[in-house]
C-alpha positions in Angstrom: -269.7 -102.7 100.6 -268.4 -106.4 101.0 -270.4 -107.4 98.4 -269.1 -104.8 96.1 -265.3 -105.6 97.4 -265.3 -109.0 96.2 -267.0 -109.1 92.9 -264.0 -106.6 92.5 -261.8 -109.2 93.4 -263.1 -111.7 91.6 -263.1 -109.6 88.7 -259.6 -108.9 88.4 -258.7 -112.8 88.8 -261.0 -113.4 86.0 -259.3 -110.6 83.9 -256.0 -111.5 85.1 -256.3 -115.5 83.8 -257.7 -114.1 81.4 -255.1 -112.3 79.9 -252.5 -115.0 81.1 -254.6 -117.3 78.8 -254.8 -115.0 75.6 -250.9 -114.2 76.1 -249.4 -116.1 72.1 -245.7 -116.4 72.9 -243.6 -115.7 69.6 -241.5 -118.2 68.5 -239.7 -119.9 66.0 -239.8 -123.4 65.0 -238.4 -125.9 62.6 -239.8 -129.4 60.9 -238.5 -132.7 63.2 -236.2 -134.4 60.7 -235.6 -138.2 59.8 -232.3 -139.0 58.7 -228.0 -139.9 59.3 -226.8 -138.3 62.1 -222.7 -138.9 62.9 -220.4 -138.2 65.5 -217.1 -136.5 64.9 -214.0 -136.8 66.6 -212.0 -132.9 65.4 -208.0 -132.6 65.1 -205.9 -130.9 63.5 -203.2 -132.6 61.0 -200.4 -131.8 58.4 -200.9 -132.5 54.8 -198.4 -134.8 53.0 -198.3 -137.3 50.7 -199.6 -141.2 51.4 -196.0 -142.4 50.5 -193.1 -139.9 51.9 -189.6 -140.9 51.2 -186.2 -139.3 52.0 -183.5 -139.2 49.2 -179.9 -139.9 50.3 -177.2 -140.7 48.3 -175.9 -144.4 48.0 -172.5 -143.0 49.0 -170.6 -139.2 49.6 -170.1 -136.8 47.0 -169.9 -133.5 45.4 -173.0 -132.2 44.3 -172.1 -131.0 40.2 -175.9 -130.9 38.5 -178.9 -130.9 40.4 -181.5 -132.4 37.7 -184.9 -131.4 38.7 -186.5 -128.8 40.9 -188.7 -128.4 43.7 -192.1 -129.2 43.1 -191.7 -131.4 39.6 -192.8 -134.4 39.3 -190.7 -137.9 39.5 -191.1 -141.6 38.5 -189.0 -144.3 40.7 -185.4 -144.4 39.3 -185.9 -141.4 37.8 -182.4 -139.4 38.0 -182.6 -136.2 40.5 -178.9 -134.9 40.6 -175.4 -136.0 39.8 -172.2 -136.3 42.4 -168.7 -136.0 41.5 -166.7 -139.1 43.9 -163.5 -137.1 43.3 -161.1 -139.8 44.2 -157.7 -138.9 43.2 -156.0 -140.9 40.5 -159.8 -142.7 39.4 -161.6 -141.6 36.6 -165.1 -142.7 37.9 -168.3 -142.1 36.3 -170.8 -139.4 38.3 -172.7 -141.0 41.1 -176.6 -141.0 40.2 -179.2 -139.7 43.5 -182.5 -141.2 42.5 -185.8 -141.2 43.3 -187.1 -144.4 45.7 -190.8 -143.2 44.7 -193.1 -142.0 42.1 -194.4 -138.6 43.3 -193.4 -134.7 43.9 -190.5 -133.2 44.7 -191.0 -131.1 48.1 -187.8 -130.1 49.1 -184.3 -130.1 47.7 -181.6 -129.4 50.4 -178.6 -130.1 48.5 -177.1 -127.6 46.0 -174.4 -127.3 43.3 -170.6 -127.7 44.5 -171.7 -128.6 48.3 -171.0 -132.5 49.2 -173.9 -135.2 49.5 -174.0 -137.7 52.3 -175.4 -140.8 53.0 -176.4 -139.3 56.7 -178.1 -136.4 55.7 -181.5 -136.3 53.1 -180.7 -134.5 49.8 -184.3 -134.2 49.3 -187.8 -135.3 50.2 -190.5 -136.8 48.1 -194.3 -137.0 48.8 -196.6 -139.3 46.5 -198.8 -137.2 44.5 -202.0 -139.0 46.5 -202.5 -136.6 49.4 -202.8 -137.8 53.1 -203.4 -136.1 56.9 -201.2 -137.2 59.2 -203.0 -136.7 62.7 -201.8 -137.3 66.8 -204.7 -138.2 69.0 -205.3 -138.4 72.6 -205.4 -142.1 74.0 -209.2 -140.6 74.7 -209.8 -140.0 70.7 -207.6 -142.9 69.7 -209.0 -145.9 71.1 -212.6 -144.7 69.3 -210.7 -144.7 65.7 -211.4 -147.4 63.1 -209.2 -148.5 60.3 -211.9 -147.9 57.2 -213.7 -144.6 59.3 -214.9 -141.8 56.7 -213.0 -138.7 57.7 -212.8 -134.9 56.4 -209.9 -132.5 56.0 -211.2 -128.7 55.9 -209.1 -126.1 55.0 -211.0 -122.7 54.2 -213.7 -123.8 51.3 -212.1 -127.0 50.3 -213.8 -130.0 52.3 -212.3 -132.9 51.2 -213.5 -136.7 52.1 -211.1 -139.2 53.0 -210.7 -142.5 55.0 -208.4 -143.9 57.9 -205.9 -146.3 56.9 -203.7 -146.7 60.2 -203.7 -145.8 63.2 -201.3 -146.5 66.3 -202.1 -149.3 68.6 -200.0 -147.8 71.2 -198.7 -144.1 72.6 -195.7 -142.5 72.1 -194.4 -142.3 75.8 -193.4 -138.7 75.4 -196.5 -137.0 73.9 -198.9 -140.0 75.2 -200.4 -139.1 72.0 -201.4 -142.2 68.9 -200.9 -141.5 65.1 -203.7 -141.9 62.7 -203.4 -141.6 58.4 -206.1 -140.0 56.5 -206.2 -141.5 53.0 -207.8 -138.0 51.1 -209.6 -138.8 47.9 -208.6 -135.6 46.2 -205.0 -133.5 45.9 -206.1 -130.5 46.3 -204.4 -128.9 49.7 -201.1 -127.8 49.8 -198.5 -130.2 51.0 -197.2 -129.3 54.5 -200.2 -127.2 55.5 -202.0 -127.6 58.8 -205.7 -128.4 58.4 -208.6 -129.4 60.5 -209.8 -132.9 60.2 -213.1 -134.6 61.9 -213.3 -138.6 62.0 -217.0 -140.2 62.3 -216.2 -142.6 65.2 -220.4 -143.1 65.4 -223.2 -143.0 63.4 -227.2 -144.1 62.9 -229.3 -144.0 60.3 -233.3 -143.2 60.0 -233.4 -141.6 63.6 -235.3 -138.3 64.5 -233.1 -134.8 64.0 -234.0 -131.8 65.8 -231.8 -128.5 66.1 -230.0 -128.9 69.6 -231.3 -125.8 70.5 -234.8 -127.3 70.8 -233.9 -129.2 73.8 -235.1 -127.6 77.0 -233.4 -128.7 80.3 -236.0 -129.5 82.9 -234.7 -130.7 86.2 -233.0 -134.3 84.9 -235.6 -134.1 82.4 -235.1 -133.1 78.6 -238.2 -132.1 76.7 -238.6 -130.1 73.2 -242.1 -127.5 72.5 -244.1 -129.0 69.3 -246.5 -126.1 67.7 -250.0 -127.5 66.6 -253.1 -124.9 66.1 -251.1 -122.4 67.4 -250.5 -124.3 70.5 -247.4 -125.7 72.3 -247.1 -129.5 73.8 -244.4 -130.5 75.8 -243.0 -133.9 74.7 -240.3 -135.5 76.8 -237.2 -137.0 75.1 -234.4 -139.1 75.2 -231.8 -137.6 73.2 -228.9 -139.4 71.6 -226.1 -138.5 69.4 -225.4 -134.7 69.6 -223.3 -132.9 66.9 -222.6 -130.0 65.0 -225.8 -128.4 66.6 -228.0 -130.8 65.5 -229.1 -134.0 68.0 -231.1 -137.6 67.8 -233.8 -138.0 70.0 -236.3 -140.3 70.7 -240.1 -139.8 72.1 -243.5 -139.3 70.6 -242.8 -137.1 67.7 -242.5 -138.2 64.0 -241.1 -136.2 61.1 -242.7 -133.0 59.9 -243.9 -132.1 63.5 -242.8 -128.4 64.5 -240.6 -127.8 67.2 -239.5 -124.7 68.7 -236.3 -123.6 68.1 -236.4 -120.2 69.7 -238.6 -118.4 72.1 -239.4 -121.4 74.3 -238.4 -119.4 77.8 -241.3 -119.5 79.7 -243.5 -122.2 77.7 -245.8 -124.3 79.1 -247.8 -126.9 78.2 -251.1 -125.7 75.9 -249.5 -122.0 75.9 -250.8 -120.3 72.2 -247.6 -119.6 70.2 -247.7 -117.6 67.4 -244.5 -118.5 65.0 -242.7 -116.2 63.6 -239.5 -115.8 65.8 -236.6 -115.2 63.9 
């Protein structure tokens, strides 16, 4: 009866690693990548123009023509309206407003028959160039450089630019540092609000894997590579992370497969079958 009792037993452990052994976990995996990889600072910033200018007249009057219209474009000099001085018992010639800057008209505040002054802007010019105008954290600021590749992104238009200033100090108030994104095409509307990323790092020729191939183990990071229909596990020191994708370093080399989904519960020389969507 003992006899017969334990080659029961040992039996089922057979079957049991048995099974555990022939158990293919499903997965899904992706191609290690070699390649740029940059980090992104993300604000958001108003559209304008990389010259703006406010147009005041050179002295009070009333308004009598107004010579262009919002939106049209200007050359410097070029005449925008026309004020009457009215001074009693002089016959004076109208008083030109002109424009300081080549560019568009965005705003005209004055209007026929009202009076100009010199303290209040009768209009507001952008140059036809387009820039972002961003306010950054002292956390965000100190990481931006003059010459940094930068992107504005408003709904499908993705538009490259670069930074061309950038405080060197905070405004005490909103502790907060202004940056200019010079955009390389006009294509957004002027006085929008659009997100905008700033590469404050980047490599080049580094290993890419999906960031959701890194498994946390302990204070240990490790990624699943799929060979025969078998999963290693290959420890890794992982780098820049952005926009789901991260640098890592450790013995892999580009073109090996790494899981990307289904790697709860791997194990190192556990059959995988891919397929995992």
């Amino acid at each position: 009866m003992f006899r017969i009792l334990f080659a029961t037993i040992i039996a089922s452990t057979l079957f049991a690693q048995e099974v555990k052994t022939s158990r293919s976990f499903l997965v899904k995996a992706v191609p290690v990548k070699s390649g740029n990889i940059q980090e992104y600072i993300y604000a958001y910033g108003r559209v304008t123009g990389l010259e703006e200018a406010a147009v005041v007249p050179a002295m009070p009057g009333r308004v009598v023509e107004i010579l262009k219209s919002e939106g049209d474009k200007v050359k410097k000099d070029e005449v925008i309206a026309l004020l009457d001085r009215e001074i009693p018992g002089v016959k004076t010639e109208y008083l030109q407003i002109v424009s300081p800057i080549d560019g568009v008209l965005t705003y005209i505040g004055g209007k026929v028959g009202q009076i100009a002054l010199q303290t209040q802007p009768f209009a507001y010019i952008v140059s036809e160039q387009q820039a972002v105008e961003l306010s950054l954290s002292s956390e965000d600021l100190k990481k931006v450089r003059i010459g940094a590749r930068a992107y504005a992104i408003d709904a499908d238009n993705v538009v490259e630019g670069r930074v061309i200033s950038r405080s060197f100090g905070l405004d005490p108030m909103s502790l907060t540092g202004k940056v200019r994104v010079s955009l390389s095409r006009n294509v957004l509307q002027i006085g929008s609000v659009v997100r905008t990323k700033i590469v404050v790092r980047e490599k080049a020729g580094v290993l890419i894997v999906p960031e959701v191939a890194i498994v946390e183990k302990g204070e240990r990071r490790v990624v699943f590579v799929v060979k025969d229909r078998v999963a290693s596990e290959v420890p890794v020191e992982v780098g820049i992370v952005s926009e789901g994708l991260a640098e890592v370093k450790g013995d892999l080399k580009p073109g090996d497969l790494v899981v990307t989904l289904g790697a709860e519960g791997l194990y190192q020389g556990a059959p995988v079958e891919l397929g995992g969507k």
